[in-house]
N, C-alpha and C positions, 0 to 999 in steps of 0.2 A: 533703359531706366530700370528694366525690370533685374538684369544682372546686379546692378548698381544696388540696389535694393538691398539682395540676396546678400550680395559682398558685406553692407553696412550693417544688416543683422546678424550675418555668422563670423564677420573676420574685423568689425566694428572700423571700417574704408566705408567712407572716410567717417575721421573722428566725429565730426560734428555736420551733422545733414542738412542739404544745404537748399534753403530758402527757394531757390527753382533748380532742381536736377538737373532738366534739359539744358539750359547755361548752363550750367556748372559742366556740365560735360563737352558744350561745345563754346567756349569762352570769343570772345569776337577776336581776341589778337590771335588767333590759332593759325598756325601756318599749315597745317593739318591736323585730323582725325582717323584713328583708324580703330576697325575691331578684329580680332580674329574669332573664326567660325568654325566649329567641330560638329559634324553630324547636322547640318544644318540651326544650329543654333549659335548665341555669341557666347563666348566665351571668356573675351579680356578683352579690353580698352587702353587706348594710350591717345594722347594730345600732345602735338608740337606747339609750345607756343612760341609768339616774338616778344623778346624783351630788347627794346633796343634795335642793336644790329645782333643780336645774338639770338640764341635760343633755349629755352626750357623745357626737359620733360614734365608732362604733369598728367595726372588721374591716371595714372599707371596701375589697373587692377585687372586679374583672374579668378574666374570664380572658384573658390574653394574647393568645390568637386573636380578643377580642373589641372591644379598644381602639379608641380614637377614634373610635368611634360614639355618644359622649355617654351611656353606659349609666352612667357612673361620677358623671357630673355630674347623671341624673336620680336616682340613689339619695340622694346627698347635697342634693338639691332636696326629697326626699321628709322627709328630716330635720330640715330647715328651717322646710320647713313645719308638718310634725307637731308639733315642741318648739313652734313658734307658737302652735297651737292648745292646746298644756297651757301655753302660760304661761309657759315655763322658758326662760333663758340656755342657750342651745348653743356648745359649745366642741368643740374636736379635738384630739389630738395626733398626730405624727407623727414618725419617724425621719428625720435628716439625710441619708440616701442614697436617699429616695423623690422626685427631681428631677418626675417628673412627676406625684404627686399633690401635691406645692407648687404647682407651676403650677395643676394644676387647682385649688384652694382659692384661690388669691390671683383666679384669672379668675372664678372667683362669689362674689368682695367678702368675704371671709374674711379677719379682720386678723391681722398676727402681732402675737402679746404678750412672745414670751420664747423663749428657749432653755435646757434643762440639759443637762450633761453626762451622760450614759449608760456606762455600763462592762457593761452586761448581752451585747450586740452584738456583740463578738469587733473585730474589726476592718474591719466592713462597715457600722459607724454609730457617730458621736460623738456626735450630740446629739439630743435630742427637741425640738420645735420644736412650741411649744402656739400655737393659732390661736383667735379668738373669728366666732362666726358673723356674715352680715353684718347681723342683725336683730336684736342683743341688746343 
């Protein structure tokens, strides 16, 4: 919780802070959790969850100090591959002001499907922008 924190004051992940952290980070439909660890400490978060017979990535963050060392792209590889082995459609969503986790979803073959419009966001995001994995 304590990265979670850090992320929400410097990188403003997530938009709107959420009433219990600890749900929020380990939600009940979770097919799994995982963190990666540099130097003995965490570093980035990621959640499988079930929708259905399918699957979602979700709270997909690294800490700020810890970017573009592919930590972000091994969590969501980790995803990939796990929903492969259960079988299930992997999908994502994401907010329109997250420029560099688009990038990173579009550079591991991640397709866009759609956009809606959001009003939860205040004026720091217009649309949610849904992604299909690139193996589904």
């Amino acid at each position: 919780m304590e990265l979670l924190r850090a992320v929400h004051e410097r990188a403003a992940y997530p938009i709107n802070w959420p009433a219990d952290p600890r749900d929020w980070l380990t939600p009940e439909n979770r097919l799994g959790c995982w963190v990666a660890v540099s130097d003995a400490r965490v570093v980035g978060h990621v959640v499988l969850t079930a929708v259905g017979d399918d699957a979602e990535v979700e709270r997909l963050f690294v800490d700020p100090e810890a970017t573009r060392q592919g930590i972000g792209r091994q969590l969501l590889d980790h995803c990939v591959k796990t929903a492969a082995e259960l079988g299930r459609k992997l999908s994502l969503e994401v907010v329109d002001n997250r420029g560099a986790a688009v990038h990173l979803y579009r550079r591991a073959g991640w397709l866009e499907t759609g956009r809606t419009p959001i009003d939860w966001a205040g004026e720091h995001a217009s649309e949610l922008i849904r992604f299909v994995g690139p193996w589904t």
